[in-house]
Each structure stands twice: as C-alpha cells, then as structure tokens.
KOLLOTI-205688 format. One record per residue (C-alpha): x negated, y, z negated. Coordinates in pm, whole numbers, plus 50000, padded with zeros to 5 digits. Layout:
N
{{X; Y; Z}}
...
END
This chain:
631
{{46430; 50982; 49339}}
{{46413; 50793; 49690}}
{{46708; 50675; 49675}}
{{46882; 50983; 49522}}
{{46740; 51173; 49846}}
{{46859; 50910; 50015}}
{{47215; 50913; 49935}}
{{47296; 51286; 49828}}
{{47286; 51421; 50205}}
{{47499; 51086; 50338}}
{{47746; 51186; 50045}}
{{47805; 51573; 50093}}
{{47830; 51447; 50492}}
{{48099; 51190; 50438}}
{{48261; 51443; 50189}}
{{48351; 51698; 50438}}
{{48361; 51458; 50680}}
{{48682; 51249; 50514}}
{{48808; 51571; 50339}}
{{48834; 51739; 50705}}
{{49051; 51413; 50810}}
{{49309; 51443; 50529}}
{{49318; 51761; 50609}}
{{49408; 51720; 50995}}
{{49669; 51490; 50842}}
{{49838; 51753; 50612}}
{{49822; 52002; 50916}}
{{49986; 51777; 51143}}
{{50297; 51680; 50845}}
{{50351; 52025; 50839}}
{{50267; 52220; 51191}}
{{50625; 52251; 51209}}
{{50688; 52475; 50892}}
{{50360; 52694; 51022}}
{{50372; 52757; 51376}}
{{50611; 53051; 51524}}
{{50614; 53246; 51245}}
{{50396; 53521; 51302}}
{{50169; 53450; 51002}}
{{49844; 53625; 50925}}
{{49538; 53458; 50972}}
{{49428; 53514; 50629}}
{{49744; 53370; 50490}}
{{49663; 53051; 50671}}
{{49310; 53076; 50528}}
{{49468; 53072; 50217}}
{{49721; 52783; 50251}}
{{49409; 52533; 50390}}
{{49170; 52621; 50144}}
{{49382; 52572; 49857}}
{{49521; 52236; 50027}}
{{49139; 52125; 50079}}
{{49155; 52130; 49673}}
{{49423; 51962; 49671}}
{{49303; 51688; 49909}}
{{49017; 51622; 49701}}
{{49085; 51335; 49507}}
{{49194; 51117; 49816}}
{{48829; 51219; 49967}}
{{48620; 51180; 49719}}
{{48633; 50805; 49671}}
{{48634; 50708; 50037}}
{{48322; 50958; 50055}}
{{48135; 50745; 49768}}
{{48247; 50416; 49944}}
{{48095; 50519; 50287}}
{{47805; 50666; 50136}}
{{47627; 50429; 49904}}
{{47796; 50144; 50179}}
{{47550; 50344; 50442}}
{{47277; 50475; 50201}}
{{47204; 50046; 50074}}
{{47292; 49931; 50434}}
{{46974; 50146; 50556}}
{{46757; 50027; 50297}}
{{46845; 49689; 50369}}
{{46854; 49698; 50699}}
{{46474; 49868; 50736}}
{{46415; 49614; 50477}}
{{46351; 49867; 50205}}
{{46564; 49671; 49960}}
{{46336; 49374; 50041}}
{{46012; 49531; 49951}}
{{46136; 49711; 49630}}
{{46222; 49341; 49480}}
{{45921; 49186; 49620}}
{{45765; 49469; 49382}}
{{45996; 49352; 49101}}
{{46229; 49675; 49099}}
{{46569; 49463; 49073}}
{{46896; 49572; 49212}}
{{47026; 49736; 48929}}
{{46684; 49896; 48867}}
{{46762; 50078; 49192}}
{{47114; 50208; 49136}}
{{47014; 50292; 48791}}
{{46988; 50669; 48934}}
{{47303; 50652; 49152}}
{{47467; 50498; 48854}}
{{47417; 50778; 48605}}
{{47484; 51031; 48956}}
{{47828; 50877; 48961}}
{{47914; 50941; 48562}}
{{47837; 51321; 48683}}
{{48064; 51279; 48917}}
{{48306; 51091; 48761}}
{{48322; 51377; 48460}}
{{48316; 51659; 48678}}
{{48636; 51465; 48888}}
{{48816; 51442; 48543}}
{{48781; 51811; 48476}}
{{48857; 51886; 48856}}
{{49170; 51748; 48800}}
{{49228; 51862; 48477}}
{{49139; 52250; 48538}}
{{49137; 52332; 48900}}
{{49361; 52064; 49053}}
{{49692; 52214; 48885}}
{{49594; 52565; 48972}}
{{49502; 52449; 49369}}
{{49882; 52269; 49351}}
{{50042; 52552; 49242}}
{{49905; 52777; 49480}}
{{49957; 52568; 49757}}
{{50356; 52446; 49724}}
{{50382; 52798; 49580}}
{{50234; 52906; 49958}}
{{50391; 52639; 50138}}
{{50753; 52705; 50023}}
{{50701; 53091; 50092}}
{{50628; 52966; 50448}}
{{50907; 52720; 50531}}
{{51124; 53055; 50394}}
{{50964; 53330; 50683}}
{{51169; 53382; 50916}}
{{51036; 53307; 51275}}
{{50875; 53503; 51508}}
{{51169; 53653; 51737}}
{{51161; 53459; 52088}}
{{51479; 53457; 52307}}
{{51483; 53218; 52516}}
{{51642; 53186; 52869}}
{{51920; 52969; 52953}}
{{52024; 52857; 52610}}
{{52168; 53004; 52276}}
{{51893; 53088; 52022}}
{{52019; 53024; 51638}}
{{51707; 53149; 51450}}
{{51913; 53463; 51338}}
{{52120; 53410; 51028}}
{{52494; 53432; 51126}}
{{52391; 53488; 51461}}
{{52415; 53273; 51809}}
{{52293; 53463; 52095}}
{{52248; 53383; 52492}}
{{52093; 53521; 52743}}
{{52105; 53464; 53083}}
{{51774; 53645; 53169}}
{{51550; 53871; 53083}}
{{51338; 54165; 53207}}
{{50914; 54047; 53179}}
{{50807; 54390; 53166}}
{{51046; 54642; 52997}}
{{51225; 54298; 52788}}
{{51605; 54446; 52899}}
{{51786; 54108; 52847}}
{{52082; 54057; 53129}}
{{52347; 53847; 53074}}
{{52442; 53838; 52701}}
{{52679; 53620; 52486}}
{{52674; 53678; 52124}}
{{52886; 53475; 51863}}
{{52885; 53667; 51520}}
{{52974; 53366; 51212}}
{{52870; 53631; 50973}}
{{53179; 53688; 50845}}
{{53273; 53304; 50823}}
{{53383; 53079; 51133}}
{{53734; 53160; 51114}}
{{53663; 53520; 51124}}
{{53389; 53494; 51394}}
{{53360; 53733; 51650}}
{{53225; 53703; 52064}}
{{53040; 53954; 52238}}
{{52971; 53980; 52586}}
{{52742; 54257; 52792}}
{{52586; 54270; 53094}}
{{52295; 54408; 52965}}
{{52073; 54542; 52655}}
{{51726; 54558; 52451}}
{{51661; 54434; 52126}}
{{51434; 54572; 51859}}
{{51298; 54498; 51521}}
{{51279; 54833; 51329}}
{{50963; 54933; 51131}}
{{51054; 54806; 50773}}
{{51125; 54500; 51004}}
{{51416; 54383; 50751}}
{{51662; 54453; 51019}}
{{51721; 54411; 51453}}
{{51816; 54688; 51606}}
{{52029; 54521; 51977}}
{{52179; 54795; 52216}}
{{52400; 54688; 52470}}
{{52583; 54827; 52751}}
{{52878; 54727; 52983}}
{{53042; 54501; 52804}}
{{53345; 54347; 52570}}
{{53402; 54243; 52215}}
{{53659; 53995; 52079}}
{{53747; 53986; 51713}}
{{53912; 53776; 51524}}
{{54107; 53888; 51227}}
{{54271; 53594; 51045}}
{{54276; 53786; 50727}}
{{54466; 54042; 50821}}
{{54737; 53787; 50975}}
{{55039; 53662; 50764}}
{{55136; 53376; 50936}}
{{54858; 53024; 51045}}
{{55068; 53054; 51330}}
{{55041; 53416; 51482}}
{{54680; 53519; 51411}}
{{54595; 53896; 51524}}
{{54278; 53914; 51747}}
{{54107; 54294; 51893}}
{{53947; 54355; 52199}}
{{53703; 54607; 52251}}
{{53576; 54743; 52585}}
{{53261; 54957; 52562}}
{{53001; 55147; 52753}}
{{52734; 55146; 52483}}
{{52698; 54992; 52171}}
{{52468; 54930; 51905}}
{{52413; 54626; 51660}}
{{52197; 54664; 51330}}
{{52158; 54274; 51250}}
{{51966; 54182; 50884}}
{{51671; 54010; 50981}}
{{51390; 53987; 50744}}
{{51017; 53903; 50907}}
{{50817; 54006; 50614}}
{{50654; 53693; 50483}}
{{50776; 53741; 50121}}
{{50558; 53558; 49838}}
{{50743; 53320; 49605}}
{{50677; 53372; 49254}}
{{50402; 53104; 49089}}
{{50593; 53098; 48769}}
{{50845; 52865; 48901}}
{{50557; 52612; 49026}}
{{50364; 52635; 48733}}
{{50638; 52503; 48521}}
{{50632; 52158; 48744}}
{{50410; 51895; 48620}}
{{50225; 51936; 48939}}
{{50089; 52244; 48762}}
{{50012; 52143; 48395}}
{{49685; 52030; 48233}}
{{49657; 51730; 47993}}
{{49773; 51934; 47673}}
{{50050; 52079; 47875}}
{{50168; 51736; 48003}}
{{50152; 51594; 47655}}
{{50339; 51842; 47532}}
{{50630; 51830; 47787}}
{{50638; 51458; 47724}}
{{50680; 51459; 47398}}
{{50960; 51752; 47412}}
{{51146; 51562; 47708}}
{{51098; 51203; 47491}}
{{51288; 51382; 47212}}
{{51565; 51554; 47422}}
{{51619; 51234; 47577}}
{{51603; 51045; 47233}}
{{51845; 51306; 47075}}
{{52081; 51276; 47359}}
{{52097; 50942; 47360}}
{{52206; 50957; 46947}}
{{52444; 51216; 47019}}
{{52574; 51020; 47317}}
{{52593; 50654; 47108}}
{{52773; 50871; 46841}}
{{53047; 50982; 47045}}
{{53092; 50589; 47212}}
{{53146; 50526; 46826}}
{{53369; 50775; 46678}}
{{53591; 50844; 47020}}
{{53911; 50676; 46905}}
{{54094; 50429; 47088}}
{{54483; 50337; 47122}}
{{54441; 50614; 46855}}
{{54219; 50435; 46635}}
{{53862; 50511; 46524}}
{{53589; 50228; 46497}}
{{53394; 50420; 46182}}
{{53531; 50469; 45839}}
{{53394; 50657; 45548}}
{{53404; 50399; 45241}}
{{53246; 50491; 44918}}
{{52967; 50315; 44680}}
{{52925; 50435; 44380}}
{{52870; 50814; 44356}}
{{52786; 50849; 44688}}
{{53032; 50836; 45040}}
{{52838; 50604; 45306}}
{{52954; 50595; 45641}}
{{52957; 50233; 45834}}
{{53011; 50139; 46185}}
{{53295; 49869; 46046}}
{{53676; 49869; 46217}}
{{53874; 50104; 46067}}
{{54175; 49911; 46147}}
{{54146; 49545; 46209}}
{{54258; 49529; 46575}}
{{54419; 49186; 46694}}
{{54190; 48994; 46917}}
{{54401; 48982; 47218}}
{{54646; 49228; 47274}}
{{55019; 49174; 47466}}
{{55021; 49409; 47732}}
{{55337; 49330; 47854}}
{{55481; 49383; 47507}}
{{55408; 49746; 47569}}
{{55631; 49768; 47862}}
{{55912; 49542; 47810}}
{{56230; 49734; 47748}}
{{56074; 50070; 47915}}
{{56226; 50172; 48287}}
{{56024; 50100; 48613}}
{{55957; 50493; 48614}}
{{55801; 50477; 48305}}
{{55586; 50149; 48366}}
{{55467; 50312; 48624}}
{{55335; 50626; 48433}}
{{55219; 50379; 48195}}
{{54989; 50231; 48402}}
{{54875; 50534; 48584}}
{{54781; 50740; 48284}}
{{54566; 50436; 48193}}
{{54437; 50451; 48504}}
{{54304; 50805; 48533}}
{{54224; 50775; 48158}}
{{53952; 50528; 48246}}
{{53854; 50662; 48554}}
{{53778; 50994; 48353}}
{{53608; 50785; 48108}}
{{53381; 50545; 48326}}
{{53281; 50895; 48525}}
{{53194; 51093; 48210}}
{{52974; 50801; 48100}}
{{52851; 50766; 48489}}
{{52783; 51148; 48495}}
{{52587; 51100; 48125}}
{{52382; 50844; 48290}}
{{52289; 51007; 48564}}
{{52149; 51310; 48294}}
{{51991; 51018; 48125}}
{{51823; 50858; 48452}}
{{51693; 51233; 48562}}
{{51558; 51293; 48259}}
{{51358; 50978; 48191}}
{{51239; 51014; 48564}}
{{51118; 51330; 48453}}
{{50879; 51200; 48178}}
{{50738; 50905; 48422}}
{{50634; 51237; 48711}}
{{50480; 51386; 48390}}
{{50378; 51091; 48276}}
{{50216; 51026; 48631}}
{{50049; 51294; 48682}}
{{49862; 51258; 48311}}
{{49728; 50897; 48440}}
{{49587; 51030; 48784}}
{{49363; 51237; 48547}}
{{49181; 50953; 48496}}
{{49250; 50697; 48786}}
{{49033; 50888; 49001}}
{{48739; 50938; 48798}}
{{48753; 50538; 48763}}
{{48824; 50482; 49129}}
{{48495; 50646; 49191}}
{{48287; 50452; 48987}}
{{48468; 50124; 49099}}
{{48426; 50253; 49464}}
{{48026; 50319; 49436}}
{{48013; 49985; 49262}}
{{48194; 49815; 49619}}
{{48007; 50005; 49880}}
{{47632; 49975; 49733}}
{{47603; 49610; 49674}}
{{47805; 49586; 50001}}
{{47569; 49796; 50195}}
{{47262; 49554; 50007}}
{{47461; 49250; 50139}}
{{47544; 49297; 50516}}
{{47235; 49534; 50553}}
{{47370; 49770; 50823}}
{{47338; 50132; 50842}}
{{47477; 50395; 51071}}
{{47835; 50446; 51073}}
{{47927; 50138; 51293}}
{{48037; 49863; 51066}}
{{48002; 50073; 50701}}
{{48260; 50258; 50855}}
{{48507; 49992; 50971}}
{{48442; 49839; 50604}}
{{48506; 50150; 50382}}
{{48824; 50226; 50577}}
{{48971; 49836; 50569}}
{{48858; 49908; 50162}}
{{49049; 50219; 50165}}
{{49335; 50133; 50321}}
{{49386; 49826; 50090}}
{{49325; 50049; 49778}}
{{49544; 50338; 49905}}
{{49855; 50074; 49932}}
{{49827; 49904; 49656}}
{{49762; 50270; 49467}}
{{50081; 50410; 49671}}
{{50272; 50089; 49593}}
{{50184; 50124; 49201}}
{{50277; 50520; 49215}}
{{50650; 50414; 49378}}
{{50723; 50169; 49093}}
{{50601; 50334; 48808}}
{{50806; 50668; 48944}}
{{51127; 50467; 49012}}
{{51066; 50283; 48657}}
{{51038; 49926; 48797}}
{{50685; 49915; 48543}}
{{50557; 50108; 48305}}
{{50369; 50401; 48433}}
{{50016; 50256; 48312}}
{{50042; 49978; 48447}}
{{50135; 50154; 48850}}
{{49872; 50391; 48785}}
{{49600; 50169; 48681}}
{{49729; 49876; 48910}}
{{49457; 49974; 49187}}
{{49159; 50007; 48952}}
{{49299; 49670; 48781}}
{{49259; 49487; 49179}}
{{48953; 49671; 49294}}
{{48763; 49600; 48999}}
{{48730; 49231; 49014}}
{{48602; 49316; 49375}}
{{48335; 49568; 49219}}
{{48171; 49290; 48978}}
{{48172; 49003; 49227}}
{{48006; 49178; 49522}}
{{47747; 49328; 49251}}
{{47697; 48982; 49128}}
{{47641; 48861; 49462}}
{{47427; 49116; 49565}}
{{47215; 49061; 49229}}
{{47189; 48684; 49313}}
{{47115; 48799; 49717}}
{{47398; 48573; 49782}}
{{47517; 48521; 50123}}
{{47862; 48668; 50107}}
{{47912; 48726; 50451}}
{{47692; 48472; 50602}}
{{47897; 48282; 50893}}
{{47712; 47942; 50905}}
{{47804; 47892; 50507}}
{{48152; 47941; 50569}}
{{48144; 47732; 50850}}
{{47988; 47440; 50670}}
{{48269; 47510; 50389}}
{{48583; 47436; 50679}}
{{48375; 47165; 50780}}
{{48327; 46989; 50477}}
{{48713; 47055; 50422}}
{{48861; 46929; 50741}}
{{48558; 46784; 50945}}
{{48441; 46829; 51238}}
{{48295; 46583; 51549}}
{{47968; 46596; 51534}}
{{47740; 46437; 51830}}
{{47410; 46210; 51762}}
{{47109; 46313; 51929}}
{{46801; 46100; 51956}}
{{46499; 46110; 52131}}
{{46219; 45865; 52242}}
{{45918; 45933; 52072}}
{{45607; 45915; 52256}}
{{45387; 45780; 51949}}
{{45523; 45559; 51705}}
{{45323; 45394; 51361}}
{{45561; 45147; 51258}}
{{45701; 44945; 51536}}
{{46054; 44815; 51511}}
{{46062; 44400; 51414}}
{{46300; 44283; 51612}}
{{46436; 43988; 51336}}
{{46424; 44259; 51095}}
{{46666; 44505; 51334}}
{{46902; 44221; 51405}}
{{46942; 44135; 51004}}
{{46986; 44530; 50910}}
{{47288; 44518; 51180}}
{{47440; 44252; 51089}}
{{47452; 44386; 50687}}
{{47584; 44762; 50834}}
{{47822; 44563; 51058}}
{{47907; 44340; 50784}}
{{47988; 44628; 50529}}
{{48195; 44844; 50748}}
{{48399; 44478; 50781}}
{{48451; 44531; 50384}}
{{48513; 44895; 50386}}
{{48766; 44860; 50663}}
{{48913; 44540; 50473}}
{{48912; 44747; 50124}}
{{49114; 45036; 50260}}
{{49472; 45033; 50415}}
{{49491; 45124; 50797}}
{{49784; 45389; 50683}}
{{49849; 45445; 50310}}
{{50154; 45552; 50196}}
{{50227; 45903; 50096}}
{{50157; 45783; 49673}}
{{49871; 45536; 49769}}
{{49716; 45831; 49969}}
{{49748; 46063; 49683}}
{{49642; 45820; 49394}}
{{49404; 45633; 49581}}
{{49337; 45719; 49932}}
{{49007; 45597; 50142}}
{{48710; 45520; 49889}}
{{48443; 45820; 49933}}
{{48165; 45613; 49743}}
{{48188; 45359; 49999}}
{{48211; 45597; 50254}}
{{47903; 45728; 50139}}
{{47691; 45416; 50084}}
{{47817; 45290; 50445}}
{{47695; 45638; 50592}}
{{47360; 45606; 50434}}
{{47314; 45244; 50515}}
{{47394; 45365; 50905}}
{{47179; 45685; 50860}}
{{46872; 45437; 50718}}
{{46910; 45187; 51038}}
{{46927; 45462; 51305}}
{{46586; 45581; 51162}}
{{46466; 45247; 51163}}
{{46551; 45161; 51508}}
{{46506; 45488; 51646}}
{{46103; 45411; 51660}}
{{46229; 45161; 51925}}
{{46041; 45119; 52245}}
{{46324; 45085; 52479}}
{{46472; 45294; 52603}}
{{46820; 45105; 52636}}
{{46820; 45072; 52260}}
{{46765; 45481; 52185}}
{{47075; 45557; 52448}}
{{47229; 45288; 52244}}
{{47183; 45428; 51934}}
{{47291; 45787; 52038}}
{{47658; 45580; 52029}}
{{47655; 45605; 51639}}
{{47918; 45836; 51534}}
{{47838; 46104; 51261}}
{{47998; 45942; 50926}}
{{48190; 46279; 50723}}
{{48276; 46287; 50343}}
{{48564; 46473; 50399}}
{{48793; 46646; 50088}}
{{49104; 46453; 50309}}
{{49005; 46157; 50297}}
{{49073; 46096; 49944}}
{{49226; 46503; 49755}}
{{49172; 46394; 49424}}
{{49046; 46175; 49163}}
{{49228; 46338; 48862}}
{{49513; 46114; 48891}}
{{49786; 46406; 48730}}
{{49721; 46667; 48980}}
{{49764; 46371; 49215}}
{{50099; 46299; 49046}}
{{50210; 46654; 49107}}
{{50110; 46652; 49401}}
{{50332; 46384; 49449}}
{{50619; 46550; 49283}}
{{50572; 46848; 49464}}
{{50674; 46675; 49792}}
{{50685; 46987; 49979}}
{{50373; 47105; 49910}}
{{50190; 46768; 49927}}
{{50350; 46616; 50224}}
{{50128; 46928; 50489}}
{{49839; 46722; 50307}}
{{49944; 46385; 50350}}
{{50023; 46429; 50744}}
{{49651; 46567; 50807}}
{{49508; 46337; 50579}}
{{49628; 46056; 50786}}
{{49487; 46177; 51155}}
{{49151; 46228; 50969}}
{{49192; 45893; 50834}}
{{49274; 45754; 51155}}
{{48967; 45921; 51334}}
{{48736; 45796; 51063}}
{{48926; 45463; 51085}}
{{48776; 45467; 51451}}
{{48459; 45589; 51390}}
{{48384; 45250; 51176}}
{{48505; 45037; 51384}}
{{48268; 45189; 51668}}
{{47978; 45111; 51395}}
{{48096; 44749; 51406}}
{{48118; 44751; 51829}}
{{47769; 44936; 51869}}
{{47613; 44732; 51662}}
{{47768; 44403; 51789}}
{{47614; 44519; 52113}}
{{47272; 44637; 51969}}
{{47243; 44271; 51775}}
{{47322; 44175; 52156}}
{{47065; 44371; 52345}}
{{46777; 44263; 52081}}
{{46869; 43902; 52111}}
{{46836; 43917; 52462}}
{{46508; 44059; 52475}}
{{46372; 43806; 52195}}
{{46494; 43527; 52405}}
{{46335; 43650; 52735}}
{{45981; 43720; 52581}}
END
C-alpha cells in the first residue's frame, strides 16, 4: 500500500500533465482551421474535450513511464528501496502491487479503445470538419482585396471606425464564372449581414458597374460589355455564418469509428470484394480474345463439359509482323500501327485503372486492419512502459522531475518513431500490418526485461567508472606509477637478492621482445599477434619486484621505481584466439584492416613500454651495485 500511495498521485499528475502537452500540440496543428470564425465557446469546449479522448493513448504510456521512473527514483534515492531489501522484501515483491495496478490499467485501456475511443474520434473529425467548413468571421481589411466571400473579391480603400461606411470600393463578382465576371466601383457604402445571417446585405452609392456578357456575344472576337452608372445600389451576396453541424453518420462509417466486431466484420467483407474482384478480373485477362482468338476452350470428358485454361488455337511462337503489312499502302500501315497503338494504350490503362481499385481497396483493409491492432498495442505498451521506468527509477535512484524526466522523454521519443515508422509501413504495405503494429512492443520489450533483470541483480547499469574500465580494457589507457617511501618497513630489501630479481625481469622482457615481431603483418596480427600469457606473466613478475623493492630505503631507488610503466592486457594486442573468426577477419579486409592499424600503435606503445622495463632496470641493477661497492 506504500508504494501504491506512492505512485497513484505521481501518475494522475503526469497524466494531465502529458495529456495537456499533446493537447497544446493538436491546438497549435490546427489554430488555423479555429481562429476567425466566430465560434462559440461551448463549441470549442466540445472540440477539446473530445480531442483530450482522443489524445489518450499517446499520454497514457509516457504518464506510466514518468511515474513509476519518479515514484522508484524517490524510494531509491531516500534509500527506501535499500531498507525494504535489507528486510528481505525483493524487487519484485515491491512492484507486485503496481504490477497487478497496471493489468487494471492495461484492461480498462483495451476497452477505452474499444468503446469510447471510436465514439471520441467520431465526434471530433465529425467537429473538426464542420469547423474547417464555417465560414469566417467577416473582417475587411484596408488596403488589400479580401477573398473570404465565395465568388467575391472586394477592396476597400478605407473605412469609417465608428459608423463602418467603407470609402473607396472595388468589387470583382466571379460568381457567374471568370469570363462572365463583373467590376464594381463606388465611392462609398455599408455592409451588413442580415438576421438569418445566410446572406450580406452591401449598399453602395456613387458609383459604376461593368459587366461582361460573353454569352450573349456571337462572335470570340466582338464580346458585348454594359456599363452601369448609379446613385444607389444594393447587393444581397450568399454568405452563410451559421456554423452548420456535419452529420456523424458519414464518420462513423470510417474505421476510425468502429469497434473490434465492426472492424472484423469490414475486413472480412472488403477481403472478399477484393478476392472476388480479383477472380472476376483474372477471368476477363483469360477469356478476352486476342488477334481474335480466345485462350479457353470448352472440351468435354465423359458426360460432363469441363472448361480448361488450354490454347484454343495453337498460336505460332513468333509471329511475322511485317508479313502483316507487306503488300498494304503506306496509308494503311500507318492505321495499322496506330490502331495497335491506342488498342494497347486502352488496354494497359484499363488494367492500370483496375489496379489502382485493387491498391485502394487493399489499403483499405490494412487502415482497418490498423486500427484493430492499436486495440491492443497500447494496452501492451503500458505494461512494457511501467516495466522500463520502475526498475529504471530503482537503478539511477533520482527523483523529482530533473533527470526521470529527460529519461522518459529520450524513451518516448525512441518508442514513438519506431511506433510511427511501423504504422507508415504497415499502411503503405511494405510489412504485414502485425508486424508495424507490434514492431515497437517487439524493440521495447527486450529493454523492459534487461533493466528489470538488472535492477533485480542491483546491477550497475549506469555506473560511469564500470564503463570506463570496459574502454580501458578495450583500447588502454596510460596509466602513471605512484610510490611512496614508507616510514616503517619489516622486511628490508637484500640488495644481492634485488639485483638477481632484475636481472630475471630484465632478462624475460629480452624473450618476450625476442618472441614477438616488432610489426606483424596484417595475417600474423590476426592469427597470432603479441602473446597475452606472456604479457601477463612479464606484468606480474614486474608487479612482484616493484613490491619487493619498494620497501627500499633510498630514496633514489623509490623515484626510480616510479619509472616502471603500467603493463595492460589489452583486447588489441592479440583480437582473437579462435583462429576462424580470425580468418574472416582476414577475409573481410575492410572490416579488419580499422583493427589491424590500431592494433599496431598499441603494439608499438607496449613495444616501448618493455623496453623501458629493460632500461630502468639496467639502471636500478646499476644504482644497487654502486651502493654495494661503496659500503
């Protein structure tokens, strides 16, 4: 129960939190179809709250994400976590309740989706498409012609702030077509919507009209025109402001609007349209005749007449063209060849044109198809999603919104292309719907056991210094030796014994230099490269003298010793020891050849590093000598 009070407020806060931003995003994709129109505020109401529905299923994952990512980071990071499995409550133990708290939610998504989510859709394109139909609200501008009137471009010089008298007014009427249009100019007028407010009312005075009247001319090149002069005139322009509903019918026969039974259904009545079309359409290929002769025949067995897809005449397998034209007249040739023409071009676009119905339909089944899967993609995404964020939130054991937040929106981000990349080739029929639908769950879901494995295990997944020590190990890096006089020492360094353990280090770097080339060739490197099992037994023989000699007394043999280099077992210094992955790595020049180049500057620093053994001792074996010889 902790950790169900614990999470429930952090998940109804992230809810509304994330639905509120895909919401700001729908807003701003369609501001343009909303504002200047003189809507209601209630209608608006109405379009967000059904789009809030609608915007559900892309919240409610990245809400579960954040949430159990913030709700385990807290109890981690107060080191709650800590002191439940010191108790012996395990991980699981602990998101035993969340666990069964995401089924709930998980069932309730699939029924969302199921029962409200096609009812929300409808309601909202239904709403949305009424909208992009209002007219606007009725603005004139100053200064430049205003098109927002069907058939209608009007201009006004300037207008009147108080009474709204508009001076200055050029009006082109296209409602009779453009070759019948008609110009109007006044120096003044008002306009005014009337109360049904279907139509303008627009009075004008002192002015002129010019009309053009192409249909009543007989010839294109004298075309009869009248000009009007007039005092006063009035204008009754159709102009509909009403915002006028769109019926839900149409909507609700989209797939955006059908239920699992009603998707199945339309599936399996489009599958066998489609399949009965594409019969009817192989049947015709096979019976239309060609050079007059049919590719069927009826032939009869027995009692019964069978009909077989066999020749009916037994065509010749290559044909003499020009057999068919010799003796006819160049005229005729001609005809020949362009009645075959247009007899194939009306062929190859009657089969293009049957295609096409083919193509629409079958896209028609994958949007059905679609929208059946998402029934149950999301319900899985959420369970996937709590089973990311909580052993996350265990691991990196930060709360707040700082890095949770940064995490679950990288998460999101990566699952909403991958889930938008899936959705674009299943729709355009690159794969097979299930497999774009369920391509997301298939990524994310490798990522859901391993970070709940890790988190079981209290593995470090995001511990710096252990990926650190993993580059190093893989390409090395220098390392300093630091040593430091010790002010008491038990077992004081024999000089005879120091001298004899130098010479043996110097004498087995001589044998590991001498048993390894100074620059292998690009196969030698591969199949044998620098021994690591020497390398090793030289680095613990140096590792054993440095401790021996670092209980030295003087202090010129300590500064000494700090010369030492830091022997590596690097993975370049030798790839591989399974000689066929050598070999195709040897094949594969390409891709070995990167290998080979690095391999040899880490050889060549290593190379150096032994011979400094050699030098350092040399001079150590020196120093010691001198100091037996002078006591």
């Amino acid at each position: 129960m902790f950790v169900l009070r614990s999470f429930v407020p952090l998940f109804v806060m992230t809810f509304f939190i994330c639905l509120f931003i895909v919401l700001m995003q729908f807003l701003w994709r369609y501001i343009d179809d909303l504002v200047g129109k003189g809507l209601g505020v209630d209608v608006i109401a109405e379009l967000f709250f059904y789009a809030a529905l609608t915007m559900i299923p892309m919240a409610l994952p990245l809400a579960i994400l954040l949430a159990s990512l913030m709700t385990f980071g807290n109890l981690g990071e107060h080191f709650e976590l800590t002191a439940m499995k010191a108790a012996g409550v395990s991980l699981i133990k602990t998101m035993r309740p969340l666990i069964a708290l995401m089924v709930v939610i998980a069932i309730g998504a699939f029924f969302f989706q199921n029962n409200v989510l096609p009812v929300a859709q409808t309601k909202m394109w239904t709403l949305l498409y009424s909208m992009k139909q209002k007219s606007p609200e009725l603005e004139i501008p100053e200064g430049v012609f205003y098109d927002q009137i069907p058939g209608y471009n009007l201009y006004v010089e300037s207008k009147h702030r108080d009474n709204g008298t508009l001076y200055g007014i050029m009006i082109y009427d296209l409602s009779k077509g453009f070759d019948n249009a008609s110009i109007i100019l006044a120096d003044s007028g008002k306009l005014a919507m009337m109360e049904d407010k279907t139509h303008l009312f627009l009075r004008l005075w002192q002015g002129e009209s010019f009309e053009n009247l192409k249909e009543a001319g007989r010839s294109v090149r004298n075309v009869p025109y009248r000009r009007e002069s007039f005092t006063q005139k009035d204008i009754l322009v159709s102009f509909d402001a009403n915002f006028n509903r769109m019926d839900e019918e149409g909507m609700r026969n989209q797939y955006v609007g059908k239920n699992i039974s009603e998707l199945v259904a339309t599936i399996d009545s489009l599958s066998v349209r489609v399949d009965s079309m594409g019969r009817s359409y192989g049947t015709m290929v096979m019976e239309q005749p060609f050079f007059g002769l049919k590719y069927t025949r009826t032939v009869f067995k027995g009692d019964s007449s069978v009909e077989e897809r066999v020749p009916d005449v037994a065509l010749p397998k290559v044909m003499n063209v020009d057999s068919l034209l010799r003796g006819s007249s160049s005229a005729s040739q001609v005809n020949y060849i362009r009645q075959a023409i247009n007899k194939a071009t009306y062929q190859r676009q009657e089969y293009e044109f049957k295609g096409m119905v083919m193509k629409d339909e079958r896209k028609l089944i994958r949007r059905h198809d679609i929208e059946m899967q998402k029934k149950f993609t999301l319900s899985f995404a959420c369970i996937i999603f709590f089973f990311i964020g909580a052993p996350l939130g265990a691991i990196i054991r930060k709360g707040g919104l700082g890095m949770p937040l940064v995490i679950s929106v990288l998460l999101f981000i990566f699952y909403y292309i991958i889930d938008n990349t899936g959705y674009k080739m299943a729709r355009d029929g690159r794969i097979a719907v299930w497999e774009g639908m369920w391509l997301s769950s298939a990524v994310l879901l490798p990522m859901g056991i391993f970070f709940t494995y890790k988190a079981v295990r209290d593995s470090a997944v995001f511990n710096r210094d252990a990926y650190l020590n993993f580059f190093r190990r893989l390409i090395g890096s220098n390392q300093a030796r630091h040593i430091v006089m010790k002010e008491m020492v038990i077992d004081d360094v024999v000089p005879e014994v120091a001298v004899e353990r130098l010479r043996k280090l110097v004498s087995e770097a001589e044998i590991y230099l001498g048993a390894n080339a100074r620059r292998p060739g690009y196969c030698s490197y591969w199949l044998r490269g620098y021994s690591r099992t020497g390398l090793r037994r030289l680095s613990a023989m140096l590792e054993d003298t440095v401790g021996y000699m670092s209980n030295s007394r003087d202090k010129v043999v300590i500064n000494k010793l700090m010369d030492y280099p830091m022997l590596r077992s690097l993975w370049l210094y030798h790839p591989t020891n399974y000689r066929p992955a050598a070999w195709c790595a040897i094949v594969l020049f390409p891709v070995g050849l990167p290998v080979y180049l690095v391999g040899l500057r880490q050889l060549r620093i290593l190379r150096g590093e032994v011979e400094r053994i050699e030098k350092v001792s040399t001079e150590l074996i020196d120093i010691i000598e001198k100091t037996i010889s002078t006591t």
